[in-house]
C-alpha positions, 0 to 999 in steps of 0.5 A: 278841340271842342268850343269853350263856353264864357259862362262869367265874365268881369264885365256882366257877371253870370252869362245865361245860355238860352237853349230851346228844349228839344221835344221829347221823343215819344214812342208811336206804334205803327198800329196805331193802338195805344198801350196801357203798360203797368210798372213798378221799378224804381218805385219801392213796389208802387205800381203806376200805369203807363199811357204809351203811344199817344201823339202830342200833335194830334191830342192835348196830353196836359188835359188828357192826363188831367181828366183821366186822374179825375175820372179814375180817382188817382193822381199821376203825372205826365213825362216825356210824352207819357201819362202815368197813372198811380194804381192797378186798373187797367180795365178802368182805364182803358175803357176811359180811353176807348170812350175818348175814340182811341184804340187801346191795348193793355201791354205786358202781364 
């Protein structure tokens, strides 16, 4: 029988549960190269450009993310660990990447 959570009670009302949230798990590649990945499901045919493969410990993705919109003039978003970024240049933003000191791969076709 699995734990019952109180979630109200007559005395204090609403009881709020405080959980940590779990790092996401990011995808690392034993070559240490990062991937530009292009995708567009989900996404009514817009197609965004995935940075995979960049470690959170060792690299601040909030201002990489951040800085690479600015330079490539396109907005995006940073989820679970990856930097998404709208648009199809992949050149563009791989040499941004290789100009930051890391090894790129552009992945898929």
């Amino acid at each position: 029988m699995s734990e019952s959570r109180l979630v109200y009670s007559t005395e204090s009302g609403r009881i709020k549960h405080t959980e940590t949230p779990a790092e996401p798990e990011v995808k690392l590649f034993k070559d240490g190269a990062v991937r530009i990945e292009r995708q567009t499901k989900g996404r009514k045919g817009k197609g965004v450009m995935l940075v995979v493969g960049i470690d959170p410990a060792e690299h601040d993705l909030k201002k990489l993310a951040k800085t690479l919109k600015s330079k490539m003039g396109q907005g995006g978003a940073l989820k679970d660990g990856v930097i998404e970024i709208q648009g199809d240049d992949r050149n563009k933003l791989k040499a941004l990447l290789e100009a930051q000191g890391f090894k790129v791969k552009i992945a898929g076709g």
